[in-house]
Structure formats: structure tokens, C-alpha cells
Backbone as JSON Lines, residues from 0, in Angstrom:
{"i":0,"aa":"X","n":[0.85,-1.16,0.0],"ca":[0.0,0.0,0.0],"c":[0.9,1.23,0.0]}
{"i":1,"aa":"X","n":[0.41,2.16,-0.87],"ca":[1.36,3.4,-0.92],"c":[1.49,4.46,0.33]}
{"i":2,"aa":"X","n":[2.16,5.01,0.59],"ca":[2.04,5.92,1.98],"c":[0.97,6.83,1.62]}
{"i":3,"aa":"X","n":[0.45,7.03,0.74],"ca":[-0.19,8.57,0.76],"c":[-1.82,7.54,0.68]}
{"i":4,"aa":"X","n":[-2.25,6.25,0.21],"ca":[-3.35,5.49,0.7],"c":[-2.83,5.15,2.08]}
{"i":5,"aa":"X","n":[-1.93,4.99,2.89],"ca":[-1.87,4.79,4.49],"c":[-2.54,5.9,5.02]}
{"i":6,"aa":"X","n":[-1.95,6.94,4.66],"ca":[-2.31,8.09,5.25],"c":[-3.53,8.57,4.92]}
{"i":7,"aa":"X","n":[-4.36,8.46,4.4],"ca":[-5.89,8.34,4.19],"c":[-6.6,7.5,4.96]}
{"i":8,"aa":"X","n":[-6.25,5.95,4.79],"ca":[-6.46,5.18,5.68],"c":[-6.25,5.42,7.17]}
{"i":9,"aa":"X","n":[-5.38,6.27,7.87],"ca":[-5.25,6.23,9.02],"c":[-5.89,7.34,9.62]}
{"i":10,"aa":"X","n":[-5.99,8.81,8.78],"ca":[-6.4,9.4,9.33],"c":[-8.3,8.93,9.26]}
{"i":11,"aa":"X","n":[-8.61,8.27,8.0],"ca":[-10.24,8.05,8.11],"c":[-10.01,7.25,9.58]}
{"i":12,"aa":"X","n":[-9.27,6.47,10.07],"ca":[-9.75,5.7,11.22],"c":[-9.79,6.73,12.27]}
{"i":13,"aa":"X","n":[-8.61,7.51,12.46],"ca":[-8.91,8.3,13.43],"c":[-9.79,9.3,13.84]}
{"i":14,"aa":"X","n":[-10.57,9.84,12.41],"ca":[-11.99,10.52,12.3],"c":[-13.33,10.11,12.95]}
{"i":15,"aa":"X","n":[-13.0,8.55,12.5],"ca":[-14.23,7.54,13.05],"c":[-14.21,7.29,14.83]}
{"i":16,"aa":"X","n":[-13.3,7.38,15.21],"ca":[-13.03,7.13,16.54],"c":[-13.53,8.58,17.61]}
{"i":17,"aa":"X","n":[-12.82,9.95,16.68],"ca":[-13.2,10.62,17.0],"c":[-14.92,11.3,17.1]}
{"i":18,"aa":"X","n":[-15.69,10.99,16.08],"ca":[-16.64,10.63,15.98],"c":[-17.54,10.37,16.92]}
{"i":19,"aa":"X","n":[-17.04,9.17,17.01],"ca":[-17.83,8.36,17.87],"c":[-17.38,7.78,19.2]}
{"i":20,"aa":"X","n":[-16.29,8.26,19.37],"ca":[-15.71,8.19,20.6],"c":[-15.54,6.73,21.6]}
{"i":21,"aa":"X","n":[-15.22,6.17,20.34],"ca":[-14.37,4.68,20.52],"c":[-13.07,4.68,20.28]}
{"i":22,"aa":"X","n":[-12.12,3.3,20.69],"ca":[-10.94,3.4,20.42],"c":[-10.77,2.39,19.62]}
{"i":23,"aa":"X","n":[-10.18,2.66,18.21],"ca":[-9.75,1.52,17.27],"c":[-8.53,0.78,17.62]}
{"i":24,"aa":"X","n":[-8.34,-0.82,17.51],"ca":[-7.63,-1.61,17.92],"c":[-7.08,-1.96,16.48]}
{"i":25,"aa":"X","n":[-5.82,-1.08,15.88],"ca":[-5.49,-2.22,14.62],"c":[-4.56,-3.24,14.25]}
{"i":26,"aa":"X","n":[-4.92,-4.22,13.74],"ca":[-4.38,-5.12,13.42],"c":[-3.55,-5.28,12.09]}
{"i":27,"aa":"X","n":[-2.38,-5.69,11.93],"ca":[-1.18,-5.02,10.71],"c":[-1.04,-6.77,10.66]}
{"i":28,"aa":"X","n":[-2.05,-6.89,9.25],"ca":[-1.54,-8.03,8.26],"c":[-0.94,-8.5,7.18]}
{"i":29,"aa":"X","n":[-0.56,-7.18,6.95],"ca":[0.14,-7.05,5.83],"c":[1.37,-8.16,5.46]}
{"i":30,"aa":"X","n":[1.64,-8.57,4.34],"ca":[2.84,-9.65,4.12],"c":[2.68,-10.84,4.77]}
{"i":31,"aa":"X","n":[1.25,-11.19,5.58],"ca":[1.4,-12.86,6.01],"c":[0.92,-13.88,5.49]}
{"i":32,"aa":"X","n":[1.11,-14.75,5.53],"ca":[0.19,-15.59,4.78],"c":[-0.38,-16.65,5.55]}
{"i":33,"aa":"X","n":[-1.68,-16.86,4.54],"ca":[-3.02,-17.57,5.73],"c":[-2.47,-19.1,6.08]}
{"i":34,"aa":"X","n":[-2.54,-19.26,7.47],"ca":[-3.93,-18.58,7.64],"c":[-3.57,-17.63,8.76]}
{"i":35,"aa":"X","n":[-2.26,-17.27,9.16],"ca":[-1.73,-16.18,10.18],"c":[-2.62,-15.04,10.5]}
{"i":36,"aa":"X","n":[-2.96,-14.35,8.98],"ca":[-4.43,-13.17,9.37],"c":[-5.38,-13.33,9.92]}
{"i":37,"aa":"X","n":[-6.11,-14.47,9.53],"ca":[-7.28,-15.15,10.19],"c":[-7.13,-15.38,12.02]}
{"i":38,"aa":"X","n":[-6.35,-15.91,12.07],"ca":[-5.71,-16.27,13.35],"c":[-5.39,-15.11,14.16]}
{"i":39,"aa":"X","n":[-4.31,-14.03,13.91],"ca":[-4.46,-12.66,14.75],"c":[-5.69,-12.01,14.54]}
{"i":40,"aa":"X","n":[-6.45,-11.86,13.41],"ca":[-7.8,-11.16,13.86],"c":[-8.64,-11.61,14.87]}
{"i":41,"aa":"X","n":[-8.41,-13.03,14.96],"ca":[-9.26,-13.49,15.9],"c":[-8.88,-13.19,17.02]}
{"i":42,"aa":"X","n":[-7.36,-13.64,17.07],"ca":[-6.81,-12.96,18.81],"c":[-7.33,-11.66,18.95]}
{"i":43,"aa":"X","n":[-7.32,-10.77,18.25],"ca":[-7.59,-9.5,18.32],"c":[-9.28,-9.46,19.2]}
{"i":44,"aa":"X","n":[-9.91,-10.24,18.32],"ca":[-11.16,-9.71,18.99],"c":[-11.85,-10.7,20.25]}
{"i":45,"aa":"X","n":[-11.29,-11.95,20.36],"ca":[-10.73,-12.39,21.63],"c":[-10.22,-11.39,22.8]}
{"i":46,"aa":"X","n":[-10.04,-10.46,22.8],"ca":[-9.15,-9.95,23.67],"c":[-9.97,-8.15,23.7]}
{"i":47,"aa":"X","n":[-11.17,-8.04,22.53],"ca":[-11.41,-6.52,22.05],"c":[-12.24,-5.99,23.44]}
{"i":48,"aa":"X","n":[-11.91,-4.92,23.76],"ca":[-13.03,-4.39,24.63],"c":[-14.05,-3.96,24.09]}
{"i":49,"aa":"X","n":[-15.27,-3.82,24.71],"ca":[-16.78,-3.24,24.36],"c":[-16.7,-2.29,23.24]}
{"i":50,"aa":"X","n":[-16.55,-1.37,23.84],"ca":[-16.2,-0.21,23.1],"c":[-15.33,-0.17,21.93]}
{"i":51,"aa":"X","n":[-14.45,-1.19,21.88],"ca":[-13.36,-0.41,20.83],"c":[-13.41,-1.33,19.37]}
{"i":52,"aa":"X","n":[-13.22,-0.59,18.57],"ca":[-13.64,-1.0,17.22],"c":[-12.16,-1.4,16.23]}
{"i":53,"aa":"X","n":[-12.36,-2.73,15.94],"ca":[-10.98,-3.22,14.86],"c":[-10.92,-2.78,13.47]}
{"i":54,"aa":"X","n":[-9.67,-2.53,13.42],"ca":[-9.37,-1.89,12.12],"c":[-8.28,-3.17,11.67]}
{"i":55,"aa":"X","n":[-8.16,-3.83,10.5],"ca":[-7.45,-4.67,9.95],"c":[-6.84,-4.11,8.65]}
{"i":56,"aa":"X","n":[-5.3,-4.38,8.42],"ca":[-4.67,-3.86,7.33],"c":[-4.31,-4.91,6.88]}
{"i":57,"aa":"X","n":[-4.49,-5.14,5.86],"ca":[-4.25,-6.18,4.94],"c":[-3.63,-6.06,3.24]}
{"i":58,"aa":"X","n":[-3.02,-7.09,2.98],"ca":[-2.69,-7.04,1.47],"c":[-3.65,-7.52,0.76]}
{"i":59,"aa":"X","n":[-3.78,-7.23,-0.27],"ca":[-4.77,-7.0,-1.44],"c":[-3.85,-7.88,-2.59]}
{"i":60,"aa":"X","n":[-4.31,-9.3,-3.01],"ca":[-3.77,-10.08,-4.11],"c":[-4.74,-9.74,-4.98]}
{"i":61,"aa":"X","n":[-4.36,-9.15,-6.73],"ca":[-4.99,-8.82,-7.54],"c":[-5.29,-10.49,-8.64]}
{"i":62,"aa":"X","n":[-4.33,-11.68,-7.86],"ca":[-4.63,-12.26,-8.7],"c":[-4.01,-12.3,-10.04]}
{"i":63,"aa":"X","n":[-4.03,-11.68,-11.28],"ca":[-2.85,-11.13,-11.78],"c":[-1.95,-11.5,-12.06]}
């Protein structure tokens, strides 16, 4: 992902939080391969508090 889509991406999360006044928990999957993503998202929300909302970064295979 290019820095200047990170930086879109990060600040929309931090808009949403602000918003709504939750705390996003994110999860950086980038470069793993499955089923490793599957597996930390789950820890992730295993572990999520009430309130706080997951954000997952992931790679995008075009297939291609």
C-alpha cells in the first residue's frame, strides 16, 4: 500500500473514533500468509473491549 493510501487510511480511522468516541484496535496483516491473518484477527477480537472498534490492514492479491 502506498504511503499517501496509508495516510488516508489512518487518518479516516482516526476521524471515526473521533466521531464516535471509541478506540480503534489495529491489526497489521500485511505480508502474512493464511492462515496467520485469520488467526491474529481473531486474537484480536478475543481480547477486544466493548467499546473499541478493529481496524485490519491487509494485502490486497490482484490475482494477476
Amino acid at each position: 500500500m502506498s504511503p499517501c493510501i496509508m495516510t488516508i487510511v489512518a487518518a479516516s480511522h482516526a476521524s471515526v473514533a473521533e466521531r464516535t468516541g471509541t478506540t480503534t484496535v489495529e491489526v497489521d496483516n500485511r505480508g502474512l500468509h493464511p492462515p496467520e491473518p485469520a488467526v491474529r484477527i481473531l486474537l484480536a477480537l478475543s481480547a477486544l473491549a466493548t467499546d473499541a472498534e478493529p481496524v485490519t490492514l491487509m494485502d490486497r492479491d490482484s490475482g494477476a
